[in-house]
LUMKETI-606416 format. One record per residue (C-alpha): residue in three letters; x, y, z. Coordinates in steps of 0.001 Angstrom, whole numbers, padded with zeros to 6 digits, always signed. Layout:
N
AlaXYZ ...
end
This chain:
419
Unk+032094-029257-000608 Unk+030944-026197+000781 Unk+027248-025533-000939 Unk+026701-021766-002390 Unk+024114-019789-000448 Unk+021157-018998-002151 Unk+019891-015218-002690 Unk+016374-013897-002635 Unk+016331-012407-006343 Unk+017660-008906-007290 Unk+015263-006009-007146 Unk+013008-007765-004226 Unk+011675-005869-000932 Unk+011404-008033+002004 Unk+011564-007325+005402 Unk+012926-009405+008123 Unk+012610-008929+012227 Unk+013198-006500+013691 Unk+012721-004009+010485 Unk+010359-006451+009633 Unk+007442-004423+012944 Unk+008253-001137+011066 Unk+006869-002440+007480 Unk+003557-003802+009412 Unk+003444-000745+011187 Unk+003042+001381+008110 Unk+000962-000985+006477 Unk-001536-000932+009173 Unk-001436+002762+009602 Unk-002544+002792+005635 Unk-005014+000260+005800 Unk-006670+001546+008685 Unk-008640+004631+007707 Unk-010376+002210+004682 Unk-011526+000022+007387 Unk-012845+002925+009398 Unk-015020+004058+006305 Unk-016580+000317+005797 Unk-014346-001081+002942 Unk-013900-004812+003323 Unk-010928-007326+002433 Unk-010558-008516-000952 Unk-007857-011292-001475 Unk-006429-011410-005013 Unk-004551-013883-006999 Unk-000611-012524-007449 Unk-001161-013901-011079 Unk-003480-013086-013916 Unk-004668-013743-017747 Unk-002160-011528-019188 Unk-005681-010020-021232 Unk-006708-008470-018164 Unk-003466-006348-018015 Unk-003366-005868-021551 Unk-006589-004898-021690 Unk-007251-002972-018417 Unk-003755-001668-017806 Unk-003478-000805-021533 Unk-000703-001351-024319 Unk+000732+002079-024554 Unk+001862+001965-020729 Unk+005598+001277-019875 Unk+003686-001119-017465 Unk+002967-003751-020125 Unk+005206-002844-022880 Unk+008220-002952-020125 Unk+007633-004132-017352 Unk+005440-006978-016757 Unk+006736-010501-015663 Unk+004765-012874-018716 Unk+005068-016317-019171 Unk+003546-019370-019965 Unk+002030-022157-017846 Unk+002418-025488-018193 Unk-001028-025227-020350 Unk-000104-023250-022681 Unk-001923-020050-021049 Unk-000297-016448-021069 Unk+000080-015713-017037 Unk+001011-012467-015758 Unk+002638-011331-012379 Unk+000052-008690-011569 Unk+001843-004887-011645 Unk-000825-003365-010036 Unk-004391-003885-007858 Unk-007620-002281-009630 Unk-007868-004898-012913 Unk-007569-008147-010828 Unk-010503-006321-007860 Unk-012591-005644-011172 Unk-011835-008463-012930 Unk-013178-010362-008875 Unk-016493-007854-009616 Unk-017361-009230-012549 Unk-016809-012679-012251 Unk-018368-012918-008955 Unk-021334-010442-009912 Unk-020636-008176-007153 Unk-021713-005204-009340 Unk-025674-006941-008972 Unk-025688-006150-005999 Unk-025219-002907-003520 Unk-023668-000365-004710 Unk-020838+000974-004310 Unk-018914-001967-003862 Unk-016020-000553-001338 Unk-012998-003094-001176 Unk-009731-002811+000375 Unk-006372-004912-000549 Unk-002716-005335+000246 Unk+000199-006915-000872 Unk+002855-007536-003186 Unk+002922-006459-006824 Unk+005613-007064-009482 Unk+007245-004849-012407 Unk+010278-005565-014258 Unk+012114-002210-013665 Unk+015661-001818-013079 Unk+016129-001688-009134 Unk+016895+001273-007386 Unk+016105+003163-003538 Unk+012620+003406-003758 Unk+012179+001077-006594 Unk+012134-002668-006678 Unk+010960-005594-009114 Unk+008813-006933-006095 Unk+006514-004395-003788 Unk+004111-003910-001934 Unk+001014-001739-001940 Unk-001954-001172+000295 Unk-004869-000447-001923 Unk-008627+000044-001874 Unk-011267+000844-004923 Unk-015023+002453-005168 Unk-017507+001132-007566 Unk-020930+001793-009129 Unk-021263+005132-007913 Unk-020159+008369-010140 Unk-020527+011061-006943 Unk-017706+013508-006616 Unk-018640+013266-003003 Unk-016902+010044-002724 Unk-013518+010932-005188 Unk-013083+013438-002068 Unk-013365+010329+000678 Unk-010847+008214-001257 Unk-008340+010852-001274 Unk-008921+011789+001856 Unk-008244+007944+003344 Unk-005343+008154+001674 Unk-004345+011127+003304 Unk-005477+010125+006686 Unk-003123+006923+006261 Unk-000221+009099+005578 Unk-000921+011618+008461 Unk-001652+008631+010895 Unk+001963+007894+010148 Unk+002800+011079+011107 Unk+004282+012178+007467 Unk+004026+016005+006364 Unk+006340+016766+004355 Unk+004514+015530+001800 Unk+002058+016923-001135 Unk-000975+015565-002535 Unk-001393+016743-006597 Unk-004655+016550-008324 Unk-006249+016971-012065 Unk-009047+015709-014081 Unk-008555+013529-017431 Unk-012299+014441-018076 Unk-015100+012369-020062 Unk-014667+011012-023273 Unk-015781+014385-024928 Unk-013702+016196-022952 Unk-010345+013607-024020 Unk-011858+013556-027608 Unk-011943+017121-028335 Unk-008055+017222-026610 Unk-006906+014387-028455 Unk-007304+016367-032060 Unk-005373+019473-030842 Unk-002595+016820-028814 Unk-002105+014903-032291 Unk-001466+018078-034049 Unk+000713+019375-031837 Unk+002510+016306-031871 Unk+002687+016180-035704 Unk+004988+019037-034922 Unk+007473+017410-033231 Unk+010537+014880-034018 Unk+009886+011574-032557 Unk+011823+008524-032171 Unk+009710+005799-033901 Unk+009188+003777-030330 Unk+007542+006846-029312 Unk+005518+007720-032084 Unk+004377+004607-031974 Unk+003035+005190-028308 Unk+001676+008530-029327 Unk-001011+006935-031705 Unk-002241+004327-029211 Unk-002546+007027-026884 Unk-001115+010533-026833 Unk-001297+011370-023429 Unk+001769+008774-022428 Unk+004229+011508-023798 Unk+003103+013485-020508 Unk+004823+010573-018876 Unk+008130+010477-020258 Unk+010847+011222-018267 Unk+013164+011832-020960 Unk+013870+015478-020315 Unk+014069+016115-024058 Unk+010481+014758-024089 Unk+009486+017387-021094 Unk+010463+020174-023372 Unk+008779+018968-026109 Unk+005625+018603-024369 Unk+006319+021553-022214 Unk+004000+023562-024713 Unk+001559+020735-025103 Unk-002421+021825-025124 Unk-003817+020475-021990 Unk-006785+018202-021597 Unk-007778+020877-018145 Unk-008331+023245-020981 Unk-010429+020983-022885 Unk-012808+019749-020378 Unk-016428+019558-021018 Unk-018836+021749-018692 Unk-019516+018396-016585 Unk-016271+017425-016125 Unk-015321+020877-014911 Unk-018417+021222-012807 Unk-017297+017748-011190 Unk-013665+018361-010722 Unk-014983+022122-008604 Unk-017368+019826-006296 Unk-014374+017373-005750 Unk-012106+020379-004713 Unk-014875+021591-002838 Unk-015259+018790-000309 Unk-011070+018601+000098 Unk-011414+022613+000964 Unk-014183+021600+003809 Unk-011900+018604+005178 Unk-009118+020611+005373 Unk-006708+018352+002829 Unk-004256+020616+001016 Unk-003454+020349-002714 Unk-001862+021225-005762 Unk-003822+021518-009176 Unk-000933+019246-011746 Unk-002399+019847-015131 Unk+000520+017825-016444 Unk-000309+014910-014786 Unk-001625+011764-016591 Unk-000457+008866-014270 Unk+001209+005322-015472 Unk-002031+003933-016394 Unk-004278+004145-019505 Unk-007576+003487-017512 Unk-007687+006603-015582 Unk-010387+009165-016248 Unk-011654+012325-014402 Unk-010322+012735-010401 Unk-006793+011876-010732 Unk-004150+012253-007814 Unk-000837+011553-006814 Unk+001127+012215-003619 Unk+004463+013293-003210 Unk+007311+013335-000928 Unk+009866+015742-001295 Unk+012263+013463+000896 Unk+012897+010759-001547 Unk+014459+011543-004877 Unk+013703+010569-007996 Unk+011201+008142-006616 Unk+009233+010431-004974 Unk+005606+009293-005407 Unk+004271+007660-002580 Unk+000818+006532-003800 Unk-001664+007901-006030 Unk-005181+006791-008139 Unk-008547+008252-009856 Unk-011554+007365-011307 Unk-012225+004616-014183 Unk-015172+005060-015532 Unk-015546+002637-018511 Unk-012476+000323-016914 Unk-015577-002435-016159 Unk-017028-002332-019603 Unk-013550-002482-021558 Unk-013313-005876-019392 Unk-016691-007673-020072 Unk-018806-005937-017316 Unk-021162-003547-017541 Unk-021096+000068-017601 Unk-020106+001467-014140 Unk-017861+003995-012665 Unk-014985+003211-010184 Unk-012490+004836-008583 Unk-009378+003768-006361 Unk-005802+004007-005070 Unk-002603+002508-005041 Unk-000331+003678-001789 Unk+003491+002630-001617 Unk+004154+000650+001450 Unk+007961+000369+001010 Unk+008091+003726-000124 Unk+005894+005572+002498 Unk+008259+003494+005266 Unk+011196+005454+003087 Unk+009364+008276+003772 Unk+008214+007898+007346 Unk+012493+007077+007977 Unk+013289+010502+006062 Unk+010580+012182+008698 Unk+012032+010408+011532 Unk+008562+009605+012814 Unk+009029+005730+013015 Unk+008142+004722+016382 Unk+011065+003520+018420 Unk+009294+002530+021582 Unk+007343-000507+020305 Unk+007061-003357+021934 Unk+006584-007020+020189 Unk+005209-008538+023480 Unk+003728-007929+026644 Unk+005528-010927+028594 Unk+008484-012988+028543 Unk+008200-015485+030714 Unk+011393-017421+032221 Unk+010962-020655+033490 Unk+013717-022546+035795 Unk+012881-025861+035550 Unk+010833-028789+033759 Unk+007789-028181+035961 Unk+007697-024345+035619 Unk+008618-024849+031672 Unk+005410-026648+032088 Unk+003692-023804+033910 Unk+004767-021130+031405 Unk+003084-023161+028926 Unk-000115-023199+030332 Unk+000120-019369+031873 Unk+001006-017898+028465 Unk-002086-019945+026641 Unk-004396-018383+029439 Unk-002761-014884+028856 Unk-002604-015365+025119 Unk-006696-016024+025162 Unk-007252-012947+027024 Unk-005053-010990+024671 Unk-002222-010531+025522 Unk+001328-011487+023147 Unk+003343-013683+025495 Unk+006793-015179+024617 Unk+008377-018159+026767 Unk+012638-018843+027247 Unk+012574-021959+025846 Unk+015862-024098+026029 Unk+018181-024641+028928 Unk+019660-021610+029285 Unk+020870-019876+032477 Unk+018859-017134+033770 Unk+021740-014867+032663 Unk+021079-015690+029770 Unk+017167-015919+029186 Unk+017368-012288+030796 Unk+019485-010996+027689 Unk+016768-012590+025617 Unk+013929-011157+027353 Unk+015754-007676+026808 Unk+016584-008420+023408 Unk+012932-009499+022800 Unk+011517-005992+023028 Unk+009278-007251+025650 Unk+006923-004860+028152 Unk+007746-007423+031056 Unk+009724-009680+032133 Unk+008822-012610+035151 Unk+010955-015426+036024 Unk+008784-018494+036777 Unk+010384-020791+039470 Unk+009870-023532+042314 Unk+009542-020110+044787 Unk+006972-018602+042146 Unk+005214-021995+041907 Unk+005165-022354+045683 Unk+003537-018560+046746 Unk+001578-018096+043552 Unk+003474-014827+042910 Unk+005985-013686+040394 Unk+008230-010624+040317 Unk+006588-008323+037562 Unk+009812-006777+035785 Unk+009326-003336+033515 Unk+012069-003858+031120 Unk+012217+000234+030053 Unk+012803+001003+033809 Unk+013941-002021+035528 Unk+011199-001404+038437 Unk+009653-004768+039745 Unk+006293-005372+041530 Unk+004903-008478+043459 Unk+001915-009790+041378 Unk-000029-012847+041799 Unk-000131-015192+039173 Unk-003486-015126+039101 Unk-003863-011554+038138 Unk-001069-011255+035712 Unk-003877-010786+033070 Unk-004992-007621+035448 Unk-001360-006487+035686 Unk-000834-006219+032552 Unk-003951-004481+031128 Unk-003377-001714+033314 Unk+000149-000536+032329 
end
């Protein structure tokens, strides 16, 4: 009996060659620019303490009420699927007492994150970000550099038809003089109990709904912009002063709260007006008081979450996904159990020098191993025979124009650094 095939689970992203070189190639393209400005690699567990997401992420948020993946281990402890980046990199901080020493602490991270949503283009149960954070240093000069890497990642992809929206949440006397006009506005209105019940843990959230009978409910809403103290409005000009002088254009959202409760001050989101519904393609903002609520000390932070799936969406929508690249430099045919033997040992010199080498391995008929070469996506193409062996040479094949050139074996590694 025939056995069922098994499925990779509903709602997951993953990417398999050959659609697999476009995800890496956005991924790089957003990781890039953080590496250019000095942030390093941070690896972080995929699960959690549930606390730290409870905690950090906060209760109010769809994110933990909805859609986290909980359960327990086999000890009895409350584990959580991590739904997004910046509580697990402070969570690292603390425990491994980064924040003792330089300062700021500039990390960078990638990889899969997990929310319980119900799937949809754009939207999926398992996905992937690209990610970096800031801490220990309260300096509007650097909310300006972490927007502006995540703009540089987009425009290295070659996106533009895309916006970039910015507010400030303010200080906590600029949320706590907002908060008494928010909760008497909202006294006004007729609310579910499930949503009155999010509107005293934390007001702002009804910002987020999407219900549209929520949007015009809030449409006449006080604003926390309104409310901000003299500091926080004196911070929020610098930061808009530094995009002006890079040249990064942007839209003042005084709607905008963001999915998290931990945000504070800078706050951003970009947006791509090819995608739908799901339409934001990464976004952050500052934290200040994020370490603290988790056992650390007092220090500010701020960071970003960008979309990989989504800004690959988005990068298909522009057209601007390159077509042209190449997953090797050679393929190498051998003909024969002494040139199979060759091709092992040229590719491992080429392969130390650089170069991504790929060997026809089987018995297959040069016919055949040509078709594979083509299909390979290869630069070049040699075919590696008693002749070859004998005179040291090989016929060096461009696959995109079909013109061949006599090269030495010997300076293959030449050859091929100079096309």
């Amino acid at each position: 009996m025939k056995k069922e095939k098994i499925q990779a689970p509903k709602g997951v992203s993953e990417y398999v060659p050959p659609a697999s070189r476009e995800f890496e190639w956005v991924r790089d393209g957003l990781i890039t620019p953080a590496r250019l400005a000095g942030y390093s690699l941070m690896e972080l567990p995929v699960f959690e303490d549930t606390q730290l997401f409870t905690r950090g992420v906060g209760e109010s948020t769809d994110v933990v009420s909805k859609e986290m993946y909980t359960f327990e281990d086999r000890g009895g402890r409350s584990i959580t699927l991590r739904p997004e980046g910046t509580a697990g990199v402070m969570r690292a901080v603390i425990e491994h007492n980064l924040d003792r020493g330089q300062l700021p602490i500039k990390v960078w991270y990638s990889g899969a994150f997990f929310r319980a949503e119900r799937p949809q283009a754009g939207r999926f149960r398992q996905f992937y970000q690209v990610g970096i954070e800031a801490i220990g240093i309260d300096d509007p000069a650097i909310d300006a550099e972490v927007i502006a890497i995540a703009d540089q990642g987009f425009k290295s992809l070659g996106l533009k038809r895309y916006r970039l929206e910015i507010t400030s949440l303010g200080d906590s006397a600029s949320r706590a003089a907002h908060r008494i006009e928010l909760d008497n506005f909202i006294a006004t209105l007729d609310l579910d109990e499930a949503t009155s019940a999010r509107a005293k843990i934390n007001p702002l959230r009804l910002f987020d709904d999407k219900r549209e009978e929520m949007k015009k409910m809030m449409a006449k809403a006080p604003l926390l912009m309104d409310f901000l103290s003299q500091e926080s409005r004196a911070q929020f000009a610098e930061v808009q002063e530094h995009l002006n002088r890079l040249g990064i254009a942007y839209v003042l959202n005084p709607h905008m709260v963001r999915g998290l409760d931990y945000y504070t001050g800078t706050t951003f989101e970009f947006i791509h007006e090819d995608l739908g519904a799901q339409s934001g393609i990464g976004g952050g903002g500052r934290y200040d008081g994020l370490m603290e609520q988790l056992g650390g000390q007092s220090l500010s932070g701020i960071g970003f979450g960008l979309g990989v799936d989504r800004a690959l969406l988005a990068a298909q929508a522009e057209g601007v996904v390159p077509k042209d690249s190449f997953t090797s430099d050679l393929f190498v045919i051998p003909l024969g159990e002494k040139a199979k033997s060759e091709a092992l040992l040229l590719a491992a010199q080429l392969r130390n020098r650089g170069h991504v080498v790929e060997i026809a391995f089987g018995e297959r008929a040069l016919k055949g191993a040509m078709k594979a070469a083509d299909k390979s996506g290869s630069k070049y193409v040699v075919v590696l025979g008693d002749t070859e062996l004998a005179s040291g040479s090989v016929e060096l094949k461009e696959m995109s124009s079909g013109v061949s050139k006599s090269v030495t074996i010997s300076a293959l590694h030449e050859a091929l650094s100079t096309h």
